[in-house]
C-alpha positions as CSV (number, residue, x, y, z in Angstrom):
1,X,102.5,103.3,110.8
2,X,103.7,101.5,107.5
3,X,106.5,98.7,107.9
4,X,108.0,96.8,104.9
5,X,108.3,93.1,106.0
6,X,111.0,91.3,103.8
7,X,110.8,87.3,104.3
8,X,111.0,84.3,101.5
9,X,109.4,81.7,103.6
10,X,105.8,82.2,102.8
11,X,103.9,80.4,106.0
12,X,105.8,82.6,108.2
13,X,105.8,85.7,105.9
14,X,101.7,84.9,106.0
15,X,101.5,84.7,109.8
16,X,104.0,88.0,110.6
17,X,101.6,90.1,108.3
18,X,98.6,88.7,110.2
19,X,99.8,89.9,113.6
20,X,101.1,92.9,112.3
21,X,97.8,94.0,110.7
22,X,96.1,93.0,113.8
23,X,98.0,95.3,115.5
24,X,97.0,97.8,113.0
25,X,99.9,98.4,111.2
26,X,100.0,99.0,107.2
27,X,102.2,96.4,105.7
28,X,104.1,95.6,102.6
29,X,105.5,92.6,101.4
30,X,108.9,91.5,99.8
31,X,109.7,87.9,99.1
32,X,113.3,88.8,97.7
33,X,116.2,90.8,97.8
34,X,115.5,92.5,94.9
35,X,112.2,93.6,94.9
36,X,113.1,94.7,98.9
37,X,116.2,96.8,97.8
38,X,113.6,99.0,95.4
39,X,110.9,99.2,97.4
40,X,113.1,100.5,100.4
41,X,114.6,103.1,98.0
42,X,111.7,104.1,95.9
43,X,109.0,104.2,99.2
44,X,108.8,105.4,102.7
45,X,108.4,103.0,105.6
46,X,108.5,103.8,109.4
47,X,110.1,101.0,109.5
48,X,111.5,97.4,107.8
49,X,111.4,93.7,109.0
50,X,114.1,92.1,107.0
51,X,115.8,88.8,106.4
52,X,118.8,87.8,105.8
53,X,118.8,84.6,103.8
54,X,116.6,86.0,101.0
55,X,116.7,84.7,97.0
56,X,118.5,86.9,94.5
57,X,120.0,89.3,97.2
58,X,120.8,88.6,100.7
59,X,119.5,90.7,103.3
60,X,123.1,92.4,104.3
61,X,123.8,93.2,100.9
62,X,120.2,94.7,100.7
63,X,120.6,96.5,103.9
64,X,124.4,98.3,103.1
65,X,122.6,99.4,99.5
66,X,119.6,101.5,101.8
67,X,122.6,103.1,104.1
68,X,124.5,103.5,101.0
69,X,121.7,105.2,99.5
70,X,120.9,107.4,102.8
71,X,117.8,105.7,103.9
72,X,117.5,106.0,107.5
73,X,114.5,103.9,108.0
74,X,115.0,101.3,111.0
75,X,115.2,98.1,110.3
76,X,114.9,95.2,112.6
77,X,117.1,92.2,111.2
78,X,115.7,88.0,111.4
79,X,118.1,85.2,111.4
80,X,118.1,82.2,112.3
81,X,121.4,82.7,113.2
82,X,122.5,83.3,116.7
83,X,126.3,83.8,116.5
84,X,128.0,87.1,117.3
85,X,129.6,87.4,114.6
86,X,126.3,87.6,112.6
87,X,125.5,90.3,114.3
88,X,128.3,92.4,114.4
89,X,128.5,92.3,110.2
90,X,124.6,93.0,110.8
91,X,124.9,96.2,112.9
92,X,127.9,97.3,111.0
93,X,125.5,97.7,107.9
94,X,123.1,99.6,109.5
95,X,120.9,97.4,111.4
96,X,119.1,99.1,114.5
97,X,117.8,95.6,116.2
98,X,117.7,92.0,116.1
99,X,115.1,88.9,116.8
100,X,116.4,85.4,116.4
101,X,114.4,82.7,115.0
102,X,112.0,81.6,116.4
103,X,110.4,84.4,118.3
104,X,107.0,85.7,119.5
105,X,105.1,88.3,117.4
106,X,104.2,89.7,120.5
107,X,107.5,91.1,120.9
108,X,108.7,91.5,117.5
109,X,105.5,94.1,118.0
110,X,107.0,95.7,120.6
111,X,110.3,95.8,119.3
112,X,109.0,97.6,116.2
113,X,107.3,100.2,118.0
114,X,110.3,100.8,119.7
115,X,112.1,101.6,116.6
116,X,109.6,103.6,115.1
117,X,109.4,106.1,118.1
118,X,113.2,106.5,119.1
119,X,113.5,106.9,115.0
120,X,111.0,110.0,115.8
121,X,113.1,111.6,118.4
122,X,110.9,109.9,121.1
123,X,113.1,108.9,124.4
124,X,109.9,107.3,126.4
125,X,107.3,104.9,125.6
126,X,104.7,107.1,126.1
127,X,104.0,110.3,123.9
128,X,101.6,112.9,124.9
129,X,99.5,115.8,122.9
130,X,97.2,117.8,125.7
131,X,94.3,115.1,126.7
132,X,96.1,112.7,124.7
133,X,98.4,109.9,125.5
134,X,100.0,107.2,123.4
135,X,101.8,104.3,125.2
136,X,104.1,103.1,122.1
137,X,105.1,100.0,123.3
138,X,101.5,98.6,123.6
139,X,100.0,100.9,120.9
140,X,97.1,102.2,123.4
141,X,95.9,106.2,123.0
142,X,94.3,107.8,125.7
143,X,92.0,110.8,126.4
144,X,91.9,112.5,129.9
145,X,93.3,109.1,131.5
146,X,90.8,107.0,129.6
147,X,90.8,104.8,126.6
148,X,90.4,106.0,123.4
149,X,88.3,103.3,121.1
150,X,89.7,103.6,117.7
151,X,89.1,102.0,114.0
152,X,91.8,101.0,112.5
153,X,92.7,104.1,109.8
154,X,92.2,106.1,112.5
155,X,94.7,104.6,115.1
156,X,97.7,104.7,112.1
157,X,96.4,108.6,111.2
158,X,96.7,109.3,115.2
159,X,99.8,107.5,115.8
160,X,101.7,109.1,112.6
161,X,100.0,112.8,114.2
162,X,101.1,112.0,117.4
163,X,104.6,111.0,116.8
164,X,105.1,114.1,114.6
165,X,103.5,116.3,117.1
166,X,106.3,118.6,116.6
167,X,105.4,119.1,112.8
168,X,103.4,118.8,110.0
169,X,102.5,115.5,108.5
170,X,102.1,115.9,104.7
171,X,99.1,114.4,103.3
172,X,101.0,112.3,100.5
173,X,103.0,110.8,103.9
174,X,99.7,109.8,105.6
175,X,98.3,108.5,102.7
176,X,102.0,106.0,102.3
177,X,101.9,105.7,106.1
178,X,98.1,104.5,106.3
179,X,97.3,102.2,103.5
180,X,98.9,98.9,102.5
181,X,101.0,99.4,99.2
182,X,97.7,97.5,97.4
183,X,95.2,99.3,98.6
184,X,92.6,101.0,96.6
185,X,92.8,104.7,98.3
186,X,90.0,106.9,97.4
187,X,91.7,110.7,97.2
188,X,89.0,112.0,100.2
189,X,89.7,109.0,102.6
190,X,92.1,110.7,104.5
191,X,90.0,113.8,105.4
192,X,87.1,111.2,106.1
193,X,89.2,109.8,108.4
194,X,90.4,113.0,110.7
195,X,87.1,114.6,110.8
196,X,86.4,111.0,112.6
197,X,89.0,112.0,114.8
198,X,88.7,115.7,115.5
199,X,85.0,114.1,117.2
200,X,86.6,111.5,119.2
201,X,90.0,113.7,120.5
202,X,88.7,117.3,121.4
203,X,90.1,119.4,123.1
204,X,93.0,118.1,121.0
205,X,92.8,119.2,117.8
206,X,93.8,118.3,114.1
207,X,95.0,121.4,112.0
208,X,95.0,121.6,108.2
209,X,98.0,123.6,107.0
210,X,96.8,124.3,103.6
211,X,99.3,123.2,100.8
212,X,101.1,121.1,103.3
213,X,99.4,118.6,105.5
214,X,97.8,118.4,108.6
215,X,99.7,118.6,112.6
216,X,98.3,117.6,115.8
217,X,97.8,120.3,118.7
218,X,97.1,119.7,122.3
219,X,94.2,122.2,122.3
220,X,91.6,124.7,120.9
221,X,92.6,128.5,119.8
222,X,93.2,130.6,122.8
């Protein structure tokens, strides 16, 4: 899964990208309103960490310009603001959750994954495929009741297959979805990737629709 995280302090923008890649999530980064208002209308994020008091453009204003341009992509609001008010004008522009400074990755983490599978038409935490299992809230997959060990790329390929089970996932998605916005992406990566995971997941299996993408299916061929 790919999140946009939008924060102008830098230590704490540095140690939020840290968890979040630890927990194996594919991460841009905004310092400003600016730069956060184009990169949540010009790329696709499961979903965004914003700010409010950002430089340039503040995060409400930034947030009622992604509604205003139909972006549905949940966004969990900071503040260091506590009031009621705050959040009322926050959820009133489209805001889906909010932490207060200071809080625990741990459940900013949780919070996130939250968002990301009730934004996939998800009601419980965990989401299964056949053998497989995926507990969102603590990001674990499953095979036949037992862990599943996974590398990184392949835990964001699974967990974008798995939450789309319903569909296809096109390619150019997994590829925006998998990678940080930086990274050097070599055009085969991706298939490197789920042919790792078509070992590790059978009987589940990984189907390529040609021209499309690629969907997740709880077994082999009858």
């Amino acid at each position: 899964m790919k999140l946009l995280l939008v924060e102008d302090d830098a230590p704490l923008a540095a140690e939020i990208a840290k968890a979040l890649r630890a927990e194996n999530f594919a991460l841009d980064h905004a310092a400003n309103g600016e730069d956060a208002q184009h990169l949540g209308e010009t790329e696709t994020y499961d979903a965004v960490v914003l700010d409010l008091g950002l430089p340039r453009r503040d995060g409400l204003t930034v947030l009622q310009a992604w509604r205003a341009a139909g972006r549905t992509v949940p966004v969990l609001v900071l503040t260091a603001r506590d009031g009621w008010s705050d959040k009322v004008a926050g959820f009133k522009a489209g805001a889906d959750d909010f932490l207060v400074k200071p809080f625990r990755v741990e459940e900013l983490v949780i919070r996130l994954r939250a968002l990301v599978r009730r934004a996939t038409a998800h009601g419980a935490s965990r989401v299964t495929c056949g053998p497989l299992s995926y507990e969102s809230g603590l990001g674990i997959f499953e095979r036949d009741g037992l862990p599943l060990k996974l590398t990184g790329l392949e835990w964001r390929v699974l967990s974008c297959l798995i939450l789309h089970k319903d569909g296809v996932m096109p390619r150019s998605q997994l590829i925006e979805r998998v990678y940080d916005g930086d990274a050097d992406v070599d055009s085969n990566s991706v298939e490197v990737i789920i042919t790792r995971l078509r070992r590790k997941i059978a009987p589940a299996r990984i189907e390529g629709v040609r021209g499309h993408g690629y969907r997740l299916l709880p077994g082999d061929p009858a």
